[in-house]
C-alpha positions in Angstrom: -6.2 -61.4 18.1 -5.8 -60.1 14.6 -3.3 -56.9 13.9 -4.9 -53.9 14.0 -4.6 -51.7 10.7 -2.1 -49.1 10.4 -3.4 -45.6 11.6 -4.4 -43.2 9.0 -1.6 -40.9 7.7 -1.2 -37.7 8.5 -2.9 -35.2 6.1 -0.5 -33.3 3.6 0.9 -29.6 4.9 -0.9 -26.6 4.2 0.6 -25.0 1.4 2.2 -21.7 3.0 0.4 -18.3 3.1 1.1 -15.8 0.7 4.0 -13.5 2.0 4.5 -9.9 1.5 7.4 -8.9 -0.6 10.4 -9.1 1.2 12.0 -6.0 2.3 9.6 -4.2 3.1 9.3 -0.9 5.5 6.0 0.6 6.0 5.5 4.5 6.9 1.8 5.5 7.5 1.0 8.9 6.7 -2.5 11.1 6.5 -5.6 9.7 4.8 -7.5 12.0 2.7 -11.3 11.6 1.6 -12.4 9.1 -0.9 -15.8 11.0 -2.3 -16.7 7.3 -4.3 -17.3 5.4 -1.5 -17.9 8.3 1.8 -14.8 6.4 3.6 -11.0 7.3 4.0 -8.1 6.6 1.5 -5.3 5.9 3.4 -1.6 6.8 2.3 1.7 4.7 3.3 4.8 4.8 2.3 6.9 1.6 0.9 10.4 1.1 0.4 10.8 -0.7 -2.1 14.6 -0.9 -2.3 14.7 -5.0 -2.2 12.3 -4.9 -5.2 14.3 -3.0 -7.8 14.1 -4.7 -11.2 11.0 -6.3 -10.3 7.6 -6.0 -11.4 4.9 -4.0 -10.0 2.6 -7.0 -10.3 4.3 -8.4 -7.6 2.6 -5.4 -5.3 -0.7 -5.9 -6.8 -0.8 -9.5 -6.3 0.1 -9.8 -2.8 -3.0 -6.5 -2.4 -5.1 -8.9 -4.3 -4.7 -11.7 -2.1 -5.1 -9.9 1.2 -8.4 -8.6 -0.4 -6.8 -4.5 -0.8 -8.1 -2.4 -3.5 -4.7 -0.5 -3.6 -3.2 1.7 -6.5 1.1 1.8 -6.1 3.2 4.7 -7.4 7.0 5.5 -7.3 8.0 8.6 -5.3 11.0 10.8 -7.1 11.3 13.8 -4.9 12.2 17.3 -7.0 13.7 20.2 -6.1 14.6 23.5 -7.6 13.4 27.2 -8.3 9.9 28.2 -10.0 9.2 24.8 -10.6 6.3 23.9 -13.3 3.8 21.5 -12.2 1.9 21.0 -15.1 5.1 20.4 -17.6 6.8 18.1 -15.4 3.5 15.9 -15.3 3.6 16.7 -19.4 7.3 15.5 -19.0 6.5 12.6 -16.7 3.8 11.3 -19.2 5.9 11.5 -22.3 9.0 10.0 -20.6 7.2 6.5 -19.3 4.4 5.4 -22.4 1.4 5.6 -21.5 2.1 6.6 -17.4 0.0 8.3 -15.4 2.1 10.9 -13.2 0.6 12.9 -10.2 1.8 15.6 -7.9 1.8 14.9 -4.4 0.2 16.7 -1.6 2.5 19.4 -0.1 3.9 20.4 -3.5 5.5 24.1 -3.7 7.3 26.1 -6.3 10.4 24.6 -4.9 9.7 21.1 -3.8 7.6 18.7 -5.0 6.5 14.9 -5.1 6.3 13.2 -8.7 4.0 10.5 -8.7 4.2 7.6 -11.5 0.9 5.2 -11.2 2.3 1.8 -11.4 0.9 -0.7 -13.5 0.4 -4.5 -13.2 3.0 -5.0 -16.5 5.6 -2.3 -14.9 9.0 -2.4 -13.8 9.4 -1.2 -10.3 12.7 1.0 -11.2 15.6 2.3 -9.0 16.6 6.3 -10.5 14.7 8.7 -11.0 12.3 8.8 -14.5 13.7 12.0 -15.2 16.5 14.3 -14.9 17.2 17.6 -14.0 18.7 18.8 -17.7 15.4 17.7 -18.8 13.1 19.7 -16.5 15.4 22.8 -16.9 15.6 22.4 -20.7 11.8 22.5 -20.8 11.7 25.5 -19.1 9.9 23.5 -16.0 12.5 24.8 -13.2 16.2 25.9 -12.7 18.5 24.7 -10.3 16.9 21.6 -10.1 18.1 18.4 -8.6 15.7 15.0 -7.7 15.8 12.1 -5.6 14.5 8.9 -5.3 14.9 7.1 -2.3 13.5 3.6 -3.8 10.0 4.9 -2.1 6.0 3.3 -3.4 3.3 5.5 -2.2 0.6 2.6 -2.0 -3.2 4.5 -1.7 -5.7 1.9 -0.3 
């Protein structure tokens, strides 16, 4: 009898799926209201630690593919006496071009959450955007000291 033909070969591998950033630690926290669309916003916390250097379209693209409408902000903590909310966003704004800075929920006279909206072109950074001389020079606090703990608030 004649040979039978070689059996078809196998179809190529699926190209991998998209992976998350690497290094990542998730921390869910309260969702607030989201009047646009009547449903929930919900708040988690990244750290973001493995990322430093890199850039924030790296968050955004991985949200993308998963099919998230997500915004991502870096989390400096500050601390102090009489702090000034509206001149450390003024500082905030003024010390990254063209940033959009926030105050998180929670926020006293003597602790409060800095918020910096990340953008697709920025650099996810690892120290604080400001200091503490500059928020005391401006008259935005005294005794003031800040963290950041390498934290992204993502809001989705």
């Amino acid at each position: 009898p004649p040979p039978l033909p070689p059996p078809p070969s196998p179809p190529p591998p699926a190209p991998p799926p998209s992976l998350p950033p690497v290094g990542i630690a998730v921390e869910t926290d309260a969702s607030t209201p989201d009047s646009k669309t009547g449903r929930r916003r919900q708040r988690v916390l990244l750290d973001a630690s493995q990322m430093t250097g890199d850039p924030a379209s790296t968050l955004y693209d991985y949200a993308d593919s998963i099919s998230l409408d997500a915004q991502f902000y870096l989390v400096d903590t500050i601390s102090g006496t009489a702090l000034d909310q509206a001149k450390i966003i003024d500082l905030c704004e003024s010390a990254a071009a063209s940033a959009t800075c926030a105050i998180g929920d929670g926020a006293t006279t003597s602790e409060l959450k800095l918020l910096q909206l990340l953008n697709r072109t920025d650099t996810i950074r690892g120290d604080p955007l400001l200091d503490a001389s500059e928020i005391e020079d401006d008259g935005a606090g005294s005794n003031v000291t800040i963290s950041h703990a390498n934290k992204v608030e993502i809001v989705a």
